[in-house]
C-alpha positions in Angstrom: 31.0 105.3 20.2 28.0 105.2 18.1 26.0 101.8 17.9 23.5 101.0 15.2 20.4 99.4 16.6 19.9 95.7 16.2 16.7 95.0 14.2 14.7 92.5 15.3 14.0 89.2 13.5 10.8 88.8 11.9 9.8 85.4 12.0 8.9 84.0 8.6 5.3 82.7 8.3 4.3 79.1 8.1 3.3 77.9 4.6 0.0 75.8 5.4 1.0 72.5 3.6 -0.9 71.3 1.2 -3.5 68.4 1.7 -3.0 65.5 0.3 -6.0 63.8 -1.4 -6.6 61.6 -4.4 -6.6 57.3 -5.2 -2.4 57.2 -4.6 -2.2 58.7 -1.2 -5.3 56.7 -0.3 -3.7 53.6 -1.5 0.0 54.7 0.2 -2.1 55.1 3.4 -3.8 52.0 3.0 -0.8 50.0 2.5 0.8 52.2 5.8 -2.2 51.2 8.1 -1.8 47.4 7.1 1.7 47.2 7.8 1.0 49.1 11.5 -1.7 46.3 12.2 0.3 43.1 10.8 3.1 44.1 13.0 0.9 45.1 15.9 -1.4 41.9 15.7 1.3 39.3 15.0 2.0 38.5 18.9 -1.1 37.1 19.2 -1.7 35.5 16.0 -1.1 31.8 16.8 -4.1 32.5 20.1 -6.1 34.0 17.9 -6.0 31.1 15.1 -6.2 28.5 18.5 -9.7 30.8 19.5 -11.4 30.3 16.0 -10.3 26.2 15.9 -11.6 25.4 19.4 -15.0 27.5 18.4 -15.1 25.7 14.9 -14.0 22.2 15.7 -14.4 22.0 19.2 -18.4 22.7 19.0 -18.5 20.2 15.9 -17.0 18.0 18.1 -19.0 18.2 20.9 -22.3 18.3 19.3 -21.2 14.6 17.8 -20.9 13.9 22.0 -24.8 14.8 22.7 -26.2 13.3 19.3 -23.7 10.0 19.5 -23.7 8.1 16.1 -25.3 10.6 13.3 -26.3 9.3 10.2 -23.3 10.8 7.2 -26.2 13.6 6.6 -26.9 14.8 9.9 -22.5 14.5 10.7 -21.8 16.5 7.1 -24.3 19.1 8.0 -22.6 19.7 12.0 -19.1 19.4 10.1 -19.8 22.4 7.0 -21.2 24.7 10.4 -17.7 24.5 11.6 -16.3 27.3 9.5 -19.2 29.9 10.3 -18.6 29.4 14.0 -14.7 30.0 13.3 -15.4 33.0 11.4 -17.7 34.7 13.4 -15.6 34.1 16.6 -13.6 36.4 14.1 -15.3 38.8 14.4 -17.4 39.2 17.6 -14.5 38.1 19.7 -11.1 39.3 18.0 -12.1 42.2 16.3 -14.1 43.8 19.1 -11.1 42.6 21.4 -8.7 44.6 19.2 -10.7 48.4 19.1 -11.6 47.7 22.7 -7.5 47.4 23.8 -7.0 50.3 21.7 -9.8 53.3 22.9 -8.6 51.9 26.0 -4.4 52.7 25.6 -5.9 55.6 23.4 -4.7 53.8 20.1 -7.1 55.2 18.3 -6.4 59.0 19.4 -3.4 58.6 17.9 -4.5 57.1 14.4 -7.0 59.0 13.9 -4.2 62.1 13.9 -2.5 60.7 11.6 -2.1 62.2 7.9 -4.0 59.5 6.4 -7.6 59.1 5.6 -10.1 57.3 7.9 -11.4 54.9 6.0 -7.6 53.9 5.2 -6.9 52.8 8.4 -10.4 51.1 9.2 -10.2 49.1 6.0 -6.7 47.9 7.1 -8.2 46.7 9.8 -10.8 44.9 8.2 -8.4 43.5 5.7 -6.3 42.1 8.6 -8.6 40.6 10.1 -10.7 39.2 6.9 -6.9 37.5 6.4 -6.7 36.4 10.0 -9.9 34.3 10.0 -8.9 32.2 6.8 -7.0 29.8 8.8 -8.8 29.3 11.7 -11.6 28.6 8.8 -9.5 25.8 7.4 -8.1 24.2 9.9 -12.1 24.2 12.0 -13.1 22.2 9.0 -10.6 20.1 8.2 -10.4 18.7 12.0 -14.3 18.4 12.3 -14.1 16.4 8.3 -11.2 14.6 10.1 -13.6 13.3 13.3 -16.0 12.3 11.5 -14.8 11.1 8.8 -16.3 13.0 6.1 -15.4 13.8 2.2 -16.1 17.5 1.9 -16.8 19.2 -2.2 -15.4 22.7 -1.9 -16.5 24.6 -4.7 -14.5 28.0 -6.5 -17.8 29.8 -4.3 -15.5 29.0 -1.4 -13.1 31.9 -2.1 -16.0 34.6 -2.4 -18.2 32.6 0.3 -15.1 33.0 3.2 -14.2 36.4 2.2 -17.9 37.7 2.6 -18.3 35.9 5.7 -15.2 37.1 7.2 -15.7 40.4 6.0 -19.1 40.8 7.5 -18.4 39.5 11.0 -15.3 41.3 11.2 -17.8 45.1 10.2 -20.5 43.8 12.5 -17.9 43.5 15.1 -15.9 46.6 14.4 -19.1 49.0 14.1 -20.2 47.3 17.8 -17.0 48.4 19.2 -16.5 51.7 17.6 -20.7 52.8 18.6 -20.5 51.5 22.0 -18.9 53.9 24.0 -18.1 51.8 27.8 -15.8 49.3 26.3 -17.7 46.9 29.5 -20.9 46.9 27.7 -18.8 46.3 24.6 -17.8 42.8 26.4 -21.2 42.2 27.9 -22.5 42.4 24.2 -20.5 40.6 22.8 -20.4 37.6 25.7 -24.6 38.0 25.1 -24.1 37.7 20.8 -21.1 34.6 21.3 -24.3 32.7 23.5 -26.8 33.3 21.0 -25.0 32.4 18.4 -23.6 29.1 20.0 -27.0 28.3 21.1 -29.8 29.4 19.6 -28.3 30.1 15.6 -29.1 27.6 13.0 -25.2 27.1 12.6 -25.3 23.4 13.4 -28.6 22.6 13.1 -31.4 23.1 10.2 -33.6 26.1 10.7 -36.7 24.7 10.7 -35.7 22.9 14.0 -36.6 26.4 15.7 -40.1 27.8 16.8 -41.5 29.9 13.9 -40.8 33.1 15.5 -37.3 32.4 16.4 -36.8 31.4 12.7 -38.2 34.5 11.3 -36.0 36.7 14.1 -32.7 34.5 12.6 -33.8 35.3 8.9 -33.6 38.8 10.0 -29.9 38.5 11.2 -26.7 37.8 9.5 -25.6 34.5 11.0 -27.8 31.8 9.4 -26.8 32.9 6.4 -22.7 33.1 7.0 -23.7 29.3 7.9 -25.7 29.0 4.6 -22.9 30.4 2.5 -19.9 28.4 3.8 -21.8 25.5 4.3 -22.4 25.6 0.1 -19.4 26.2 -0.7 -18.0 22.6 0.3 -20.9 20.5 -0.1 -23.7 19.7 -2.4 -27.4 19.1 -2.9 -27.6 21.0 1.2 -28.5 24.4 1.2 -30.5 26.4 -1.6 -31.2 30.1 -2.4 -27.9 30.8 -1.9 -28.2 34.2 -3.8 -30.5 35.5 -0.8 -27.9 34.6 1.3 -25.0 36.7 -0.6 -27.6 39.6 -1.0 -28.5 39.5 2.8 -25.2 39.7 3.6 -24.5 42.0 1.4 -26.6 43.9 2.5 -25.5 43.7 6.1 -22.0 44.4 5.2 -22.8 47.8 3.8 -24.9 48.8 6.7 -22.0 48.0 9.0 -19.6 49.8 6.9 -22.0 52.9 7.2 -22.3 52.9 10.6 -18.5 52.6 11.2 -18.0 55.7 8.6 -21.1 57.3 10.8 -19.0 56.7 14.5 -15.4 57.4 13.1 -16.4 60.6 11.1 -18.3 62.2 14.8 -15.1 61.6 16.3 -13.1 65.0 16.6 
């Protein structure tokens, strides 16, 4: 009996599909990466709130230990540094924390395969943690007013003033991370930054207090003036020039954000 030959099966070719681009599928992405870090980031939340409180209040507090009984000047400048130590424990400590974990489990391998666009997922993470540093903000200030007794005048700048601030910190912190390569000189940095910035920054204290060339090395830098700017925003008649301060951080805030894009755009 006479068979016919079985043909083989030609596989049919792959269509490449097509690459999504444009505002919508950024924005879709966007809004994908910030749910993935809310739910990934919500464990912790309530430690990382505590953090940003006992660097805010707890060094207002304990300043008012050395110095004893201030005059309502010397006490009202202490208490308006309170925020600005909250927020950059932010963003040295809880943001650097975050990418470290993540290279580490190999996090970030996997996001960065995802279909969505780079900058999506590292602006969700700075809009995370912009939102994350609010309350610690808050509640830093309203427990250091509370000690001491103080009346506070927050301003509308106060909106503007904390988002900046965070959003700073929380680039600074992120860039650090993302360049440094050994996630232990990650945490030697940032031990080194938290030091400097809890004793040698004009956070608490005016910055004519320092030597001139100290002074000069801290106009240079970003804190002073996330002190300068949330320290305006809820009192009066203390700080002046605060435009520089916006501008220089400004200013800091894009450089960050390029060297993030530089790191996460090398990595293949």
């Amino acid at each position: 009996m006479h068979t016919q030959p079985v043909m083989p099966v030609m596989p049919q070719p792959v269509m490449p599909q097509p690459v999504r681009r444009g505002p919508g599928h950024w924005l879709s992405s966007y809004l994908a990466m910030l749910r993935f870090d809310i739910a990934s980031q919500r464990t912790w939340l309530p430690m990382f709130v505590l953090t940003q409180v006992l660097f805010g209040a707890g060094m207002a507090i304990i300043y008012g230990f050395y110095l004893g009984r201030m005059p309502h000047q010397t006490a009202l400048y202490i208490v308006s540094g309170a925020p600005a130590l909250a927020v950059l424990t932010s963003g040295l400590i809880g943001v650097t924390t975050m990418v470290v974990e993540r290279k580490e489990a190999g996090s970030w391998d996997f996001i960065w395969s995802l279909p969505t666009p780079r900058s999506a997922a590292v602006a969700s993470t700075f809009t995370v943690f912009t939102l994350m540093a609010i309350p610690g903000i808050v509640v830093a200030l309203a427990l250091a007013a509370w000690r001491y007794g103080l009346s506070l005048s927050p301003s509308p700048m106060a909106v503007p003033a904390v988002l900046l601030a965070a959003l700073v910190a929380t680039s600074v912190g992120f860039g650090m991370a993302q360049l440094i390569p050994n996630p232990l000189v990650t945490g030697v940095m940032v031990n080194v930054l938290i030091f400097v910035v809890l004793m040698y920054s004009p956070v608490v204290f005016p910055i004519t207090q320092l030597p001139a060339w100290l002074a000069d090395v801290q106009r240079a830098l970003p804190i002073y003036y996330v002190a300068q700017v949330l320290r305006a925003s809820v009192t009066t008649g203390i700080v002046h020039d605060v435009a520089l301060s916006y501008a220089v951080l400004a200013a800091w805030t894009a450089a960050a954000w390029a060297a993030t894009a530089w790191v996460v755009g090398r990595r293949r």
